[in-house]
C-alpha positions, 0 to 999 in steps of 0.5 A, spaced: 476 028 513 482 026 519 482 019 522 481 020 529 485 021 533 489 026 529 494 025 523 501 022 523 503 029 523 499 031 529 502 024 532 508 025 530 508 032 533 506 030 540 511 025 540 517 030 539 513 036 544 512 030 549 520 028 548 521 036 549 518 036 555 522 029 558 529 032 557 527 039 560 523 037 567 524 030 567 531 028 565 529 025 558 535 026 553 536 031 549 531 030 543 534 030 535 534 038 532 535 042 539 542 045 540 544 043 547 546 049 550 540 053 549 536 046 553 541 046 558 540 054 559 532 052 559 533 047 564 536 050 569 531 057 568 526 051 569 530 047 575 530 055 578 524 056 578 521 049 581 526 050 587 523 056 588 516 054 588 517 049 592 521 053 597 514 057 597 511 051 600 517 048 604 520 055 607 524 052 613 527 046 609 529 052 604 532 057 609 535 051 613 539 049 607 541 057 605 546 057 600 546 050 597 538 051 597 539 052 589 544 046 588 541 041 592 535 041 590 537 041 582 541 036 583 535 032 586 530 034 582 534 033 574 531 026 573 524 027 577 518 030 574 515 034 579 509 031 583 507 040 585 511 043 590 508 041 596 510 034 594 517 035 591 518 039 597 516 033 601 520 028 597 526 032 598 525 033 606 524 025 606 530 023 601 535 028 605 532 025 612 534 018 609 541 019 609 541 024 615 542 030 611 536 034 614 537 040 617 534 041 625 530 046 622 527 042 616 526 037 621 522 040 625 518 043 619 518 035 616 515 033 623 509 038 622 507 035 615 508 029 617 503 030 624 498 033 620 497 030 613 498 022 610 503 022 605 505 016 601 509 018 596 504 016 591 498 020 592 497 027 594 497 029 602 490 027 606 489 032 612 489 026 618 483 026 622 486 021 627 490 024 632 497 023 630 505 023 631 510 026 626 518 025 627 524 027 624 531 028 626 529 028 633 524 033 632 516 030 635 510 033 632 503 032 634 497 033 631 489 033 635 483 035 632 486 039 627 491 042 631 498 041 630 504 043 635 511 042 635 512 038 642 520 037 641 524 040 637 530 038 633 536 035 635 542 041 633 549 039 634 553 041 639 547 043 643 548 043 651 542 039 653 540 043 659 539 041 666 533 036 667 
């Protein structure tokens, strides 16, 4: 009969699978016994296909960024456990907008979340019932009965502001 909650061995198991799976998606070190180049190459498939999900949820923070998607959000997310797509997406968008490195583009699509859903950084996002305001690198979204509408759109540099 085993004891419960499973043998030493099993145990054992579970704590090298879950320190496997801190270095791959978490940022953990590399656990004794696994060659490094193979965790790297598996990290990095495992980042890819992150990005790429997230992009799915955050497609105009994704296209803002172009080229330097895959690398941006790699470098943000190596340490970071995801918290889903639609989280990390957010999570980024908040980060880049922190040190002002949000595109107009992403902006306007962060504004828009942030007008239609409550966010914590802790808890999944809420549909907002109350009418509400996002904002973000001068984009202005509002959000009434359900309905959300980019009233302002983002700053771009080297705009010329139009006759007013």
């Amino acid at each position: 009969m085993t004891e419960v909650g499973g043998s030493g061995r099993d145990r054992g198991l579970a704590a090298r699978q879950a320190e496997l799976v801190a270095a791959l998606v978490a940022g953990g070190p590399d656990p004794a016994g696994f060659a490094p180049v193979p965790l790297a190459a598996a990290r990095a498939a495992l980042l890819r296909k992150r990005a790429g999900d997230v992009a799915r949820h955050w497609p105009l923070l994704a296209a803002a960024l172009g080229a330097h998607w895959p690398a941006t959000f790699a470098t943000w997310a190596a340490a970071r456990p995801t918290g889903g797509s639609l989280r990390d997406g957010w999570d980024l968008a908040r980060a880049l907008r922190q040190r002002g490195d949000l595109p107009p583009l992403a902006a306007e699509e962060l504004a828009t979340r942030e007008a239609g859903a409550r966010y914590d950084g802790r808890r999944p996002p809420r549909p907002r019932r109350l009418p509400a305001l996002g904002r973000a690198g001068g984009a202005v979204a509002v959000q009434v009965a359900g309905r959300v509408r980019l009233v302002r759109p983002a700053d771009r540099p080297g705009a010329v502001a139009g006759p007013d």
